[in-house]
Backbone atoms as SQL, in Angstrom:
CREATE TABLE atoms (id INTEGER PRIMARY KEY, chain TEXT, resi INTEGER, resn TEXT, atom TEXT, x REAL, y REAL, z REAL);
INSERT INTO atoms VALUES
  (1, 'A', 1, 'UNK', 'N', -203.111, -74.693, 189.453),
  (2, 'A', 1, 'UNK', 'CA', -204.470, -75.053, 189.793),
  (3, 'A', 1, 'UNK', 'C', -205.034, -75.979, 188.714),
  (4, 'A', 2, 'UNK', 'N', -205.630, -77.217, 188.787),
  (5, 'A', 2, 'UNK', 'CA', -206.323, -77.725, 187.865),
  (6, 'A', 2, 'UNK', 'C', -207.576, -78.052, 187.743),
  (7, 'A', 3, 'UNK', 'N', -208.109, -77.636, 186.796),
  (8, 'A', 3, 'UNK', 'CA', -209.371, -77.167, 186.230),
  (9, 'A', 3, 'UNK', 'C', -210.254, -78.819, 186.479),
  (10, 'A', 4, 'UNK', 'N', -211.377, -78.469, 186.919),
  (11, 'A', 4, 'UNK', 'CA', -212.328, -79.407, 187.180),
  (12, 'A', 4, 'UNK', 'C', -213.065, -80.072, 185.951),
  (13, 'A', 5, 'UNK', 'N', -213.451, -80.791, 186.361),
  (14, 'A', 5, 'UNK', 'CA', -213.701, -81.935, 184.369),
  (15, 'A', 5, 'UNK', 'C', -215.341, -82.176, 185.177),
  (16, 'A', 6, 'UNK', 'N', -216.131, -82.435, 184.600),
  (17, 'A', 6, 'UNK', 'CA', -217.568, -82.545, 184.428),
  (18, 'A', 6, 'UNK', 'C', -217.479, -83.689, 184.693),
  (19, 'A', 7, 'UNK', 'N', -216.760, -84.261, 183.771),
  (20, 'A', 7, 'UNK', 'CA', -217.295, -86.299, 183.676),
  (21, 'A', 7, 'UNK', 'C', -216.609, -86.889, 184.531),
  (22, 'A', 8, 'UNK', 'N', -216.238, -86.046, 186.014),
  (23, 'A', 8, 'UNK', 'CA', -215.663, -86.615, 187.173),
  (24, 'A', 8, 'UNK', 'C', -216.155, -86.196, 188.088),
  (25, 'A', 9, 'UNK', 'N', -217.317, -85.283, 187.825),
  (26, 'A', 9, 'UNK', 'CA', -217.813, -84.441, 188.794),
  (27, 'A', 9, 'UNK', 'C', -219.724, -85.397, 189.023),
  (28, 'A', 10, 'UNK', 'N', -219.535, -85.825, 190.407),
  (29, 'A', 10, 'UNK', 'CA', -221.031, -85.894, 191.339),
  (30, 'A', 10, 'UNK', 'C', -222.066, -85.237, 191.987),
  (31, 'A', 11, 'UNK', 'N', -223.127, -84.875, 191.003),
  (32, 'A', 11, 'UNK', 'CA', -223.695, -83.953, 192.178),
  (33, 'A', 11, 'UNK', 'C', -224.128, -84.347, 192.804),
  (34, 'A', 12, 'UNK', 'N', -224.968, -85.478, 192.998),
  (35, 'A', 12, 'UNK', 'CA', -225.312, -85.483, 193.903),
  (36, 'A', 12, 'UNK', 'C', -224.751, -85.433, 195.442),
  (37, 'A', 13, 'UNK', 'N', -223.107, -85.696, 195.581),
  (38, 'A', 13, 'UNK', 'CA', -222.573, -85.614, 196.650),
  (39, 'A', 13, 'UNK', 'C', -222.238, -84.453, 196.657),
  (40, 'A', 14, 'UNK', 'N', -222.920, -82.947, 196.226),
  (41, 'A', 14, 'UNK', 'CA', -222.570, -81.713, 196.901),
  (42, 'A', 14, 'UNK', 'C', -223.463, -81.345, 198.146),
  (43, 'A', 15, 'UNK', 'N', -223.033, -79.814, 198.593),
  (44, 'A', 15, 'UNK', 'CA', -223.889, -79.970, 199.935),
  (45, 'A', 15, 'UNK', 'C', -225.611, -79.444, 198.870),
  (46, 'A', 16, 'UNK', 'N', -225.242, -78.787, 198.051),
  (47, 'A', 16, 'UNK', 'CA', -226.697, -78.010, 197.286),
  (48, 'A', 16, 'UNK', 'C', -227.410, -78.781, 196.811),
  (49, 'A', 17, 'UNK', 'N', -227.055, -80.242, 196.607),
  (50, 'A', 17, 'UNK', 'CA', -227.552, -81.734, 195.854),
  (51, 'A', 17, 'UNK', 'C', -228.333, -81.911, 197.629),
  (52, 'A', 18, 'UNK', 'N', -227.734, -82.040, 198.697),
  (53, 'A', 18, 'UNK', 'CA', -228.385, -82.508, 199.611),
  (54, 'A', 18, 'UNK', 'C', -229.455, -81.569, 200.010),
  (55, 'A', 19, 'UNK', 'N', -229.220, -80.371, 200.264),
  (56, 'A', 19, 'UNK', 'CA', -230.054, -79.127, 200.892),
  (57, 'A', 19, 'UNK', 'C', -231.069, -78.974, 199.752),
  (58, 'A', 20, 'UNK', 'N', -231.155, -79.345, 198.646),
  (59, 'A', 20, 'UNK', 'CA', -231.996, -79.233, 197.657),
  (60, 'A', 20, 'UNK', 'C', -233.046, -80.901, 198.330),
  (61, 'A', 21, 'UNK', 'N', -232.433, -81.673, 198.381),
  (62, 'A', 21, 'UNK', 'CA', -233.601, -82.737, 198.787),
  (63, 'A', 21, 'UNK', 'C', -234.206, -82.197, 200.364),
  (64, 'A', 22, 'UNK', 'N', -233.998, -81.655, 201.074),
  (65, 'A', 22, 'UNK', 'CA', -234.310, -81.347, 202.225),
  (66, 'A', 22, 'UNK', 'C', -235.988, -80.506, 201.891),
  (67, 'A', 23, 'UNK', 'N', -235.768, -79.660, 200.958),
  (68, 'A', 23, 'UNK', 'CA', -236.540, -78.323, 200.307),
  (69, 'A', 23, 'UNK', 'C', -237.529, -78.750, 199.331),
  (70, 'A', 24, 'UNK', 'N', -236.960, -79.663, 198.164),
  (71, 'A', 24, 'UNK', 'CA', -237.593, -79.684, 197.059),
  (72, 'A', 24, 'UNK', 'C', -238.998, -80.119, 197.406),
  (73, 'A', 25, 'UNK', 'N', -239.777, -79.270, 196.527),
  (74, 'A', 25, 'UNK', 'CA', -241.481, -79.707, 196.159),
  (75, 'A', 25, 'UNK', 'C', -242.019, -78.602, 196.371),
  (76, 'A', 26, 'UNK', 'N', -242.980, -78.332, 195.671),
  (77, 'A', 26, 'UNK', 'CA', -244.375, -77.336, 195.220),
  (78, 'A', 26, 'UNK', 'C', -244.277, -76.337, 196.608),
  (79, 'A', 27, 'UNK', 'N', -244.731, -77.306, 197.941),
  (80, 'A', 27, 'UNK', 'CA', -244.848, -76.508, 198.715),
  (81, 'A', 27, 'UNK', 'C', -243.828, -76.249, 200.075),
  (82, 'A', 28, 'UNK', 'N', -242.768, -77.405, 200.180),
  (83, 'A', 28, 'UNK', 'CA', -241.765, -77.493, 201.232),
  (84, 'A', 28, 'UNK', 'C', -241.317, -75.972, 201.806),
  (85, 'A', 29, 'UNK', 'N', -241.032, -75.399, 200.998),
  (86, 'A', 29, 'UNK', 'CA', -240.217, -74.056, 200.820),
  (87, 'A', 29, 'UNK', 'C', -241.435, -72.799, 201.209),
  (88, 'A', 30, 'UNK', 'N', -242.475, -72.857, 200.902),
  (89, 'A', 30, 'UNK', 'CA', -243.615, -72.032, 201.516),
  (90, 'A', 30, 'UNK', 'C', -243.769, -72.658, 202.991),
  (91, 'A', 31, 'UNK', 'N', -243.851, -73.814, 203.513),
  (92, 'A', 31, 'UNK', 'CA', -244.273, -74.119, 204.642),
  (93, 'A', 31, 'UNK', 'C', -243.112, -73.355, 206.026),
  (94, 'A', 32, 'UNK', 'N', -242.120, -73.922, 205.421),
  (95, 'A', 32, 'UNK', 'CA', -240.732, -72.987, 206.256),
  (96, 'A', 32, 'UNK', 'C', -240.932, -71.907, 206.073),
  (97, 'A', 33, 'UNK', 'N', -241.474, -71.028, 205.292),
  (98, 'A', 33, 'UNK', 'CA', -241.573, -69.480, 205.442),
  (99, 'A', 33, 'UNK', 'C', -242.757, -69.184, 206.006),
  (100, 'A', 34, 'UNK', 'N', -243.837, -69.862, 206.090),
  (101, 'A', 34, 'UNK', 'CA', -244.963, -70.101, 206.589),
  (102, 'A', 34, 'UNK', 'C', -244.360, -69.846, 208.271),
  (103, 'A', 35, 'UNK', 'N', -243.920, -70.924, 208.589),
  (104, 'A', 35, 'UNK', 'CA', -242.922, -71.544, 210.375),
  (105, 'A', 35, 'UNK', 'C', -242.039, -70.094, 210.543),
  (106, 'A', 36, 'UNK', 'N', -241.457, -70.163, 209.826),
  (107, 'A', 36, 'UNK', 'CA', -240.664, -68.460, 209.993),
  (108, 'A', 36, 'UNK', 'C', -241.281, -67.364, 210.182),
  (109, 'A', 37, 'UNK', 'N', -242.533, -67.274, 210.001),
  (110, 'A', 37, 'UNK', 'CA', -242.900, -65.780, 209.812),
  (111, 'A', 37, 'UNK', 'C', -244.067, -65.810, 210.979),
  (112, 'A', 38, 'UNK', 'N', -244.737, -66.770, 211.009),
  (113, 'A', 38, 'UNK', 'CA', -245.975, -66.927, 212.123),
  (114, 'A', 38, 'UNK', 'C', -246.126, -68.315, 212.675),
  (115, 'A', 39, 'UNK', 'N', -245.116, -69.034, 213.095),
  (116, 'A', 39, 'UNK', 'CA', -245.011, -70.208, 214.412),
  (117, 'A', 39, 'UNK', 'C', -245.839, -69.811, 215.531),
  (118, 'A', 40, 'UNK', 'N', -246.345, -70.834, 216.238),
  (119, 'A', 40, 'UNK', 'CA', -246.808, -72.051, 215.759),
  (120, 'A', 40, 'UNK', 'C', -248.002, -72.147, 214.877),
  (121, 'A', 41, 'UNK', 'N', -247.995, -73.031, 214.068),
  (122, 'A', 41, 'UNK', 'CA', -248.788, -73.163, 213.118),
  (123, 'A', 41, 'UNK', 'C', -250.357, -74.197, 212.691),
  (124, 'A', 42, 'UNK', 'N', -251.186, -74.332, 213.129),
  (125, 'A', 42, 'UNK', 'CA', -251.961, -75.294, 212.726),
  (126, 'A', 42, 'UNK', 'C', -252.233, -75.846, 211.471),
  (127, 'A', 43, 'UNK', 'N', -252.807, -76.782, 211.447),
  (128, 'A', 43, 'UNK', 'CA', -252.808, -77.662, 209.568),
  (129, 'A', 43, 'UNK', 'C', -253.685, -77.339, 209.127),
  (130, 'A', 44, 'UNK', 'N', -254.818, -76.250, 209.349),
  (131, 'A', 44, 'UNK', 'CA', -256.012, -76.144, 208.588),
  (132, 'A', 44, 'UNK', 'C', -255.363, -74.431, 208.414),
  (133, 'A', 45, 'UNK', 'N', -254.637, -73.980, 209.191),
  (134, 'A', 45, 'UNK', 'CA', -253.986, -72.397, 208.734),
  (135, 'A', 45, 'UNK', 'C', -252.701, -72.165, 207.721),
  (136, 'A', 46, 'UNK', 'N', -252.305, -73.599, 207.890),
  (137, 'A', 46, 'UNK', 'CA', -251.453, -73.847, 206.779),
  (138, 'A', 46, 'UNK', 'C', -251.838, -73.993, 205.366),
  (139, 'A', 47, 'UNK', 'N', -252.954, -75.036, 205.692),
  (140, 'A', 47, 'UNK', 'CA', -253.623, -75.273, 204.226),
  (141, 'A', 47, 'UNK', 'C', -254.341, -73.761, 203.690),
  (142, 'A', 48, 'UNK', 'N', -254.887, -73.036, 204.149),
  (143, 'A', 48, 'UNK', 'CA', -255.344, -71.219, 204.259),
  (144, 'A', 48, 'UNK', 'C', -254.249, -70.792, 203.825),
  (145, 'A', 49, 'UNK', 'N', -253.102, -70.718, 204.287),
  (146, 'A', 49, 'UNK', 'CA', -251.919, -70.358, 203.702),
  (147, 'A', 49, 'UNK', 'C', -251.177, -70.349, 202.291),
  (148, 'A', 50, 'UNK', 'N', -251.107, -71.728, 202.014),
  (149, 'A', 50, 'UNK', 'CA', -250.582, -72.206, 201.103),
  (150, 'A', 50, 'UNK', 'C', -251.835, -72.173, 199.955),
  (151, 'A', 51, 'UNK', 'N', -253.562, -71.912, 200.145),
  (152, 'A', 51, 'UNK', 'CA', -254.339, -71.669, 199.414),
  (153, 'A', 51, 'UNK', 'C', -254.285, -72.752, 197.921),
  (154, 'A', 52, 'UNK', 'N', -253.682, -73.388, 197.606),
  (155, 'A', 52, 'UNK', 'CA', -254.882, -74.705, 196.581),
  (156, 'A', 52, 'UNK', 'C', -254.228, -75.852, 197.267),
  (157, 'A', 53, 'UNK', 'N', -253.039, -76.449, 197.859),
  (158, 'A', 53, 'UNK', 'CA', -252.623, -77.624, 198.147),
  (159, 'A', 53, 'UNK', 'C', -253.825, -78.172, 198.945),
  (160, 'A', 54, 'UNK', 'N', -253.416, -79.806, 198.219),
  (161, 'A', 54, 'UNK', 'CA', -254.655, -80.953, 198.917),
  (162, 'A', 54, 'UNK', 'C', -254.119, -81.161, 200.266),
  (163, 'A', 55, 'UNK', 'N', -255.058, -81.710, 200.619),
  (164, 'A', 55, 'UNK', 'CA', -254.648, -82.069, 202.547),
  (165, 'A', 55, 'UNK', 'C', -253.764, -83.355, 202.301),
  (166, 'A', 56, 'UNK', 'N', -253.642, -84.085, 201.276),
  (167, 'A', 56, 'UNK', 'CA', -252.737, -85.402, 201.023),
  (168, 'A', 56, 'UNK', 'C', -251.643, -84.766, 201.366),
  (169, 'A', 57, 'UNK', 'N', -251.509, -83.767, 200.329),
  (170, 'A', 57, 'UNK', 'CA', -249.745, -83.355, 199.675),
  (171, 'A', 57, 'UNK', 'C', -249.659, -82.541, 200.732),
  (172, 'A', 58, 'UNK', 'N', -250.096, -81.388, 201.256),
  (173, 'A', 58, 'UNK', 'CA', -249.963, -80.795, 202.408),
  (174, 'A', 58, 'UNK', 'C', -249.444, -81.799, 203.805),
  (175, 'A', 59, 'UNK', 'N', -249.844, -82.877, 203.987),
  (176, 'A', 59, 'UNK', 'CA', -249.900, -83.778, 205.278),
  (177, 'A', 59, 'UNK', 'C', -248.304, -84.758, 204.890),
  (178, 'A', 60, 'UNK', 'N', -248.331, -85.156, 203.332),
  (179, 'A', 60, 'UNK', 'CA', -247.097, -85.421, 203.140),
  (180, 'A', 60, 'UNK', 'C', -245.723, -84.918, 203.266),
  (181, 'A', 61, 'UNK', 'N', -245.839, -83.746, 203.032),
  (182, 'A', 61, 'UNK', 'CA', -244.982, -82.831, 202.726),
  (183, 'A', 61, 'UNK', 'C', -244.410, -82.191, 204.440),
  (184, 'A', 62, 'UNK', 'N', -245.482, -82.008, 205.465),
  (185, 'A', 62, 'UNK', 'CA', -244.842, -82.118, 206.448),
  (186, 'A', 62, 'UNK', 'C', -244.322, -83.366, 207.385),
  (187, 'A', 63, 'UNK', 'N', -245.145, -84.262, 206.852),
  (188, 'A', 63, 'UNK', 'CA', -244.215, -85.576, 207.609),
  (189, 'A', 63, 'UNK', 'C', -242.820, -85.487, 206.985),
  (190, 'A', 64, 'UNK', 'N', -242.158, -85.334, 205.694),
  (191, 'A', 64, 'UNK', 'CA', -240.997, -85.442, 205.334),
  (192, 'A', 64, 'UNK', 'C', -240.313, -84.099, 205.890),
  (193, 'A', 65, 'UNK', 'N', -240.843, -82.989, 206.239),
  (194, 'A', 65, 'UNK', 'CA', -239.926, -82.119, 206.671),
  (195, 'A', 65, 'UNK', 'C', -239.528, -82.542, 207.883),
  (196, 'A', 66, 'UNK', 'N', -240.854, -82.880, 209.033),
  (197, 'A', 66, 'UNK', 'CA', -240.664, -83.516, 210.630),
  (198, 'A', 66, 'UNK', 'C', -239.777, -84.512, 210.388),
  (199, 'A', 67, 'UNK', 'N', -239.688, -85.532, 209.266),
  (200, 'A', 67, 'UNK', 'CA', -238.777, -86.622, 209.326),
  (201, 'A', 67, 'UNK', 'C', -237.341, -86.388, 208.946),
  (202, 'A', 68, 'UNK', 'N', -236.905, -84.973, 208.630),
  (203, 'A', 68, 'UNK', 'CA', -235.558, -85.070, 208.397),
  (204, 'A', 68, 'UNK', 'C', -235.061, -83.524, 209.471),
  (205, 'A', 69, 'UNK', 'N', -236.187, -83.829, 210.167),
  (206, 'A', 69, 'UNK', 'CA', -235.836, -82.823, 211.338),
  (207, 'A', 69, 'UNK', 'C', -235.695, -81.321, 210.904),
  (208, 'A', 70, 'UNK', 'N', -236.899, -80.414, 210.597),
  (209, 'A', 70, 'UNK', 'CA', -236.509, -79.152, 210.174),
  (210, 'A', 70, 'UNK', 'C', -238.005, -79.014, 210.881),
  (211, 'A', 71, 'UNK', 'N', -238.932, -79.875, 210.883),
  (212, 'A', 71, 'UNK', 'CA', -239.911, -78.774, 211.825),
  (213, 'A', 71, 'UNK', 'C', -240.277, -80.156, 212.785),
  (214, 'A', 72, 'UNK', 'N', -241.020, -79.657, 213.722),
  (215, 'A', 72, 'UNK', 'CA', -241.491, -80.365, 214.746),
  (216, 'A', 72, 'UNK', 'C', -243.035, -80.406, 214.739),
  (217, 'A', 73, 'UNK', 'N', -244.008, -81.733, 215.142),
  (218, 'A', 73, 'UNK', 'CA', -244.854, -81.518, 215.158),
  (219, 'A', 73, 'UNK', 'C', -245.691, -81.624, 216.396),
  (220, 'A', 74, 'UNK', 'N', -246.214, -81.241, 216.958),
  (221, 'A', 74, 'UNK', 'CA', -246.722, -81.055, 218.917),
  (222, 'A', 74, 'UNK', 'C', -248.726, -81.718, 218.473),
  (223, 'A', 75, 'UNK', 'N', -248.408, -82.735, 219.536),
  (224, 'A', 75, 'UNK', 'CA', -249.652, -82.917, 219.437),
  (225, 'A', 75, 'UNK', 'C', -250.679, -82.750, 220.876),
  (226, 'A', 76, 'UNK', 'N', -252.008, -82.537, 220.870),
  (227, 'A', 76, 'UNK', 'CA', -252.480, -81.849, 222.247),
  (228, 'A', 76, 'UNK', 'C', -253.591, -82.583, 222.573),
  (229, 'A', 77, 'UNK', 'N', -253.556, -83.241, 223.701),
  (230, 'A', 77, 'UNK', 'CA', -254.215, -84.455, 223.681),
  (231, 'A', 77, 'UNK', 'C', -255.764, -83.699, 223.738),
  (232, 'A', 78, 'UNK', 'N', -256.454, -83.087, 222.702),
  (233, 'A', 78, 'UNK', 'CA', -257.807, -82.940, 223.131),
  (234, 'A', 78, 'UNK', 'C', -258.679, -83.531, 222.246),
  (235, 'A', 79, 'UNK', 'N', -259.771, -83.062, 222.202),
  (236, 'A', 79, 'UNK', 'CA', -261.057, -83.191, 221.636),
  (237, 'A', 79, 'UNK', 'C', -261.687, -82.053, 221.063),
  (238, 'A', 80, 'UNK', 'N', -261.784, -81.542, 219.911),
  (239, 'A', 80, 'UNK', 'CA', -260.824, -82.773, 218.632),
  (240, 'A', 80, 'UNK', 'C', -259.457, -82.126, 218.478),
  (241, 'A', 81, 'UNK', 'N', -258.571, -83.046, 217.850),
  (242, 'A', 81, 'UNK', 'CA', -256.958, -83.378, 218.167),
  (243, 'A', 81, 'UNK', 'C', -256.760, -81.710, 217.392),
  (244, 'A', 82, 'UNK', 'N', -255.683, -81.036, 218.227),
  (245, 'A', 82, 'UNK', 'CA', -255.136, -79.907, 217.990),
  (246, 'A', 82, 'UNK', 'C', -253.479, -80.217, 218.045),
  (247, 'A', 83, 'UNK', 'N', -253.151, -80.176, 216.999),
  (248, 'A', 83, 'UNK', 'CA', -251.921, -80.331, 216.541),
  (249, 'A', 83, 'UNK', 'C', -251.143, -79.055, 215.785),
  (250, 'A', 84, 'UNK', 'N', -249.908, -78.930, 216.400),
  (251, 'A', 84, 'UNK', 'CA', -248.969, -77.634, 216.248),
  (252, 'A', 84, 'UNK', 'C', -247.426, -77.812, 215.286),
  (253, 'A', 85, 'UNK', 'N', -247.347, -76.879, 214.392),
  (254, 'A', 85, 'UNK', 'CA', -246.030, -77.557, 213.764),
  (255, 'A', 85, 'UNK', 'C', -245.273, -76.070, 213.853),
  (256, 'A', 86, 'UNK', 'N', -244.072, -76.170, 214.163),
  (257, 'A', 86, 'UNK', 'CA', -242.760, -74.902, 214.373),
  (258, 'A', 86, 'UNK', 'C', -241.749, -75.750, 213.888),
  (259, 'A', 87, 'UNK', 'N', -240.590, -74.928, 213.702),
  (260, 'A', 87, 'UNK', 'CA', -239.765, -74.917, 213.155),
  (261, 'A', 87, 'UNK', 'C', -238.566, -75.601, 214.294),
  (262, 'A', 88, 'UNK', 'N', -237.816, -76.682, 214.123),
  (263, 'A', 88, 'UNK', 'CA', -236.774, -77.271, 214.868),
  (264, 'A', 88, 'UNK', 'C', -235.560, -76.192, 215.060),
  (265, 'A', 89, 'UNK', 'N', -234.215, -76.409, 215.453),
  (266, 'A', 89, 'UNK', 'CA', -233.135, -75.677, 216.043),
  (267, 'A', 89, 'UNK', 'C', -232.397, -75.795, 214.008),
  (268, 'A', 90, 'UNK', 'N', -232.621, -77.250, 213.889),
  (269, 'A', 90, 'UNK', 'CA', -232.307, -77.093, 212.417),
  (270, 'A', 90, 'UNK', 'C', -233.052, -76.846, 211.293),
  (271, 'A', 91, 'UNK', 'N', -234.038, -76.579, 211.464),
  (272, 'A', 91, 'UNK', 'CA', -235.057, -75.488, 210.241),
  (273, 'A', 91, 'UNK', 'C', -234.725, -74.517, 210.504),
  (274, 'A', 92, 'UNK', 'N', -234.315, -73.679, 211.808),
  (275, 'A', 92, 'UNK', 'CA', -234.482, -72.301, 211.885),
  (276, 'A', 92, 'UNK', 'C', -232.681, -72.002, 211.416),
  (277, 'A', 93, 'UNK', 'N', -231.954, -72.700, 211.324),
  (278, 'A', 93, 'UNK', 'CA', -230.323, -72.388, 210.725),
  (279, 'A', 93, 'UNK', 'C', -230.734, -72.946, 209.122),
  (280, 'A', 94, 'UNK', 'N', -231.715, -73.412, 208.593),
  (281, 'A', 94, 'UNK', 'CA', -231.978, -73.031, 207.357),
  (282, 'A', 94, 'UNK', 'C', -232.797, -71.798, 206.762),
  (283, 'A', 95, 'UNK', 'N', -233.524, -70.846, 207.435),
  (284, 'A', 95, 'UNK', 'CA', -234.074, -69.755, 206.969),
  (285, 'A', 95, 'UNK', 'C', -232.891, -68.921, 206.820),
  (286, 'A', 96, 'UNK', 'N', -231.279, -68.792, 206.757),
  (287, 'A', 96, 'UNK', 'CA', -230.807, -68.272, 206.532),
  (288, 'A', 96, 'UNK', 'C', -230.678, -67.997, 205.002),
  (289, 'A', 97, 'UNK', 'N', -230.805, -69.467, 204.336),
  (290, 'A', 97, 'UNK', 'CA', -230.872, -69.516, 203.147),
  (291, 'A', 97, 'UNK', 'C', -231.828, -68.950, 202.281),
  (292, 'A', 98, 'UNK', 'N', -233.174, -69.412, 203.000),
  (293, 'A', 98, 'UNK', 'CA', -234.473, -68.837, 202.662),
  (294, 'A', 98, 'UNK', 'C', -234.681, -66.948, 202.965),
  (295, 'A', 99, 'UNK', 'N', -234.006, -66.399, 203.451),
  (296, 'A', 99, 'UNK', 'CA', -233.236, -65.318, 203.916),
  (297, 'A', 99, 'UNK', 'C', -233.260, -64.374, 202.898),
  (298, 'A', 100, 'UNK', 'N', -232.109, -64.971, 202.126),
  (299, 'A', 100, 'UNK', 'CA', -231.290, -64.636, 200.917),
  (300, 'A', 100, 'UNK', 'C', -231.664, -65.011, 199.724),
  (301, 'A', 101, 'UNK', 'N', -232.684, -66.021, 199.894),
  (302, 'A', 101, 'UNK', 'CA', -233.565, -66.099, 198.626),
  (303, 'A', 101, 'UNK', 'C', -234.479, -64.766, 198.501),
  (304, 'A', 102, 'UNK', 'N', -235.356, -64.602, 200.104),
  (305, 'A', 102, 'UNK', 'CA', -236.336, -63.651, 199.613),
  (306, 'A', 102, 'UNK', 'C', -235.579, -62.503, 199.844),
  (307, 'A', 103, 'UNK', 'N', -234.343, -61.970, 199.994),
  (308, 'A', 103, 'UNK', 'CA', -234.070, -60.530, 199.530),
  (309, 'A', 103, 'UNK', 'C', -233.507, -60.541, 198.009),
  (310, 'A', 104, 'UNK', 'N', -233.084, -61.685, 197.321),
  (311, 'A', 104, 'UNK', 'CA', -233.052, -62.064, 196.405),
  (312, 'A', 104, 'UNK', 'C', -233.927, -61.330, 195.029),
  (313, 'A', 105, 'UNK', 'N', -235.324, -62.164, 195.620),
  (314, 'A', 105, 'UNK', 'CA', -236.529, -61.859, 195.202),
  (315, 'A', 105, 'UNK', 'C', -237.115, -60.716, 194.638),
  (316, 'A', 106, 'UNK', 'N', -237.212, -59.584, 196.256),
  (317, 'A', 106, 'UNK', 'CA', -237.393, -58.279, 196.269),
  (318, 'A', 106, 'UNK', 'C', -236.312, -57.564, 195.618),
  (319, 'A', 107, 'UNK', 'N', -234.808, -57.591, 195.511),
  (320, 'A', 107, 'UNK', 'CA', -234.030, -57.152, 194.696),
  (321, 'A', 107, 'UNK', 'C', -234.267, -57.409, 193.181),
  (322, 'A', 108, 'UNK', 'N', -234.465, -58.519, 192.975),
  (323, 'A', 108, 'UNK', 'CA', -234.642, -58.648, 191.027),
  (324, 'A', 108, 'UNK', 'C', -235.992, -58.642, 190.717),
  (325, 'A', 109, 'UNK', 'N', -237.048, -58.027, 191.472),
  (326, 'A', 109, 'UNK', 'CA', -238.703, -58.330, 191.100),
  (327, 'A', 109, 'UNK', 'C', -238.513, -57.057, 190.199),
  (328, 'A', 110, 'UNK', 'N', -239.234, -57.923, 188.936),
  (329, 'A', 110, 'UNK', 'CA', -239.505, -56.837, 187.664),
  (330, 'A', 110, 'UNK', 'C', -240.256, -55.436, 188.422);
């Protein structure tokens, strides 16, 4: 067997280098547990949720999840605009991960 060398090694081409950009930021990772636990979701129950995020970073943060396909966003043509965000077929085969983080959690909480 031969032993792996560092100064040949890429992370960024692992799968945890990619699934980490999918996730990363303050609030990405609350919003999917947010979608997991009480879908469908509105943006003013989200922001309630997540309790200090700005409506910028909040509004950013789900366009990049909708844009790499992990949640979906439903819009309802009324007055005034009622808009719905759940979790795609591929967000919901990532709460497996998120899964095992939070039994994780509850297992090592001081």
């Amino acid at each position: 067997m031969t032993a792996k060398r560092i100064d040949e090694a890429d992370f960024s081409a692992t799968g945890y280098s990619y699934t980490l950009s999918l996730i990363a930021g303050k609030y990405k990772p609350i919003i999917l547990y947010c979608l997991m636990e009480y879908e469908p979701v509105r943006f003013n129950e989200m922001r309630r949720y997540l309790g200090g995020a700005a409506d910028k970073t909040l509004s950013r943060h789900l366009k990049e999840l909708e844009r790499d396909g992990l949640i979906r966003r439903r819009m309802y043509p009324e007055i005034p605009p009622k808009v719905e965000y759940t979790l795609t077929e591929r967000g919901r085969s990532l709460m497996r991960v998120l899964d095992l983080l939070c039994t994780w959690g509850n297992e090592n909480r001081p």
